[in-house]
N, C-alpha and C positions, 0 to 999 in steps of 0.2 A: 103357375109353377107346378112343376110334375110330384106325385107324391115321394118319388124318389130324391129328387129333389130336396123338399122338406124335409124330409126323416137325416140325408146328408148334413143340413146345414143345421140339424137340432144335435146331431150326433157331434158337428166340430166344436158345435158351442158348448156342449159337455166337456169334451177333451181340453179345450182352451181353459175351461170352469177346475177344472180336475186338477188340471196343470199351476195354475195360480196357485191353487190350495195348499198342495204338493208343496210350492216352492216356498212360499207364506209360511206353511207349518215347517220349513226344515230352517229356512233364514230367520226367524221371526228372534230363536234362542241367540243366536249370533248378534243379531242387529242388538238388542237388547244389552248385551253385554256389554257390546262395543260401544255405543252411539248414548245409552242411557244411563249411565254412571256418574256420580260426580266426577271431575277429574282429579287427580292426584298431585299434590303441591308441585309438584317437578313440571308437570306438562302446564300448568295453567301458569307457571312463573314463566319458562318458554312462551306460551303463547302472549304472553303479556309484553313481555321481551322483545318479541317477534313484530309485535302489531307496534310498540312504541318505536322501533329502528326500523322501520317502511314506512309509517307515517310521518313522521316528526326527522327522520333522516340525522338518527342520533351519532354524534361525533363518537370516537372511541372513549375516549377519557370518558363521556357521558355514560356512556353504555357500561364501561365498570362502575359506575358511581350509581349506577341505576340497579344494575345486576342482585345486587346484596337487598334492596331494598323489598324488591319484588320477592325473590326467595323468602326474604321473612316474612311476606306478606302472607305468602301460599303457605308456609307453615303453619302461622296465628290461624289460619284457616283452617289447616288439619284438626288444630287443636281444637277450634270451636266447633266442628264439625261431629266431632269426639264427644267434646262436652254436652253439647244438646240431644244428643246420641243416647249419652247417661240418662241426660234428664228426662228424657222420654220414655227408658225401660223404667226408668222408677217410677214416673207417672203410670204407665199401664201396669205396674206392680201393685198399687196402691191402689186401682182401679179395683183389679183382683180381690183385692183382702176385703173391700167393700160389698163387691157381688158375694165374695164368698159367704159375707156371713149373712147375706140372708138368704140365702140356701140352706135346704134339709141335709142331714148330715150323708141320705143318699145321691143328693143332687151335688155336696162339694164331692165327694168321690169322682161322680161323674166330671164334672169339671176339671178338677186338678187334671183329670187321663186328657180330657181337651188342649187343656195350656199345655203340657208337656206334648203330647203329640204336634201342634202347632210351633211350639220353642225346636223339636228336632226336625219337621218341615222346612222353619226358617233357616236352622243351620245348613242344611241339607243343600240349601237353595244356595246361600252365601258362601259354600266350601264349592258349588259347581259353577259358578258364576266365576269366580276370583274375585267376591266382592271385597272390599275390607273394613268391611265393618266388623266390629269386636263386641263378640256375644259373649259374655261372660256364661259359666255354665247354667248360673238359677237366672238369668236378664228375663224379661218377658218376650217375646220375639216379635222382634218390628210388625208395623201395622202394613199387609200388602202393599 
């Protein structure tokens, strides 16, 4: 193989390399959003809906008799979704008051600028995302 050659085919496989990365570093936010989310009681009652009247080839009357049950489903969902939500900012709050005290009263300083800096990262992250999680203003902010 000619050196020109070589240096060609090291040079496309950069570009190829470069390219991926490019497209990886710009889809990567999107995919995320889109693909890795819980879903939201509406879509997953839909899809539940969806999958039981294709498979099962539900009569009409079934299908309104199912419809309501599924919605409530996907709600009680929201709600627990919420609730363990709480009980985990309060579990990493409690964490906090734990570490805090046995830190020097220079080291909670430092700390507290951590957690708050970390709590307005997470918000930051959940207001660009369109997550919906509900961060209360003092919550601890979710664990990456």
């Amino acid at each position: 193989m000619s050196k020109s050659r070589w240096t060609k085919g090291i040079l496309y496989a950069g570009l190829i390399f470069l390219a991926g990365a490019v497209t990886g570093t710009l889809l990567a936010p999107w995919l995320g959003r889109t693909f890795m989310r819980p879903p939201q009681p509406r879509e997953l009652a839909f899809h539940m809906l969806d999958r039981l009247q294709t498979g099962l080839h539900l009569t009409p009357e079934q299908k309104a008799k199912i419809k309501p049950i599924i919605e409530a489903t996907g709600t009680d969902m929201e709600t627990i979704r919420r609730e363990t939500a709480a009980r985990v900012h309060e579990r990493i709050g409690k964490t906090n008051e734990q570490i805090s005290a046995l830190l020097t009263p220079e080291q909670k300083v430092e700390f507290d600028q951590m957690e708050e800096e970390h709590r307005q990262r997470a918000r930051e992250f959940h207001r660009q995302h369109h997550h919906h999680f509900d961060l209360p203003p003092d919550a601890p902010a979710p664990a990456p």
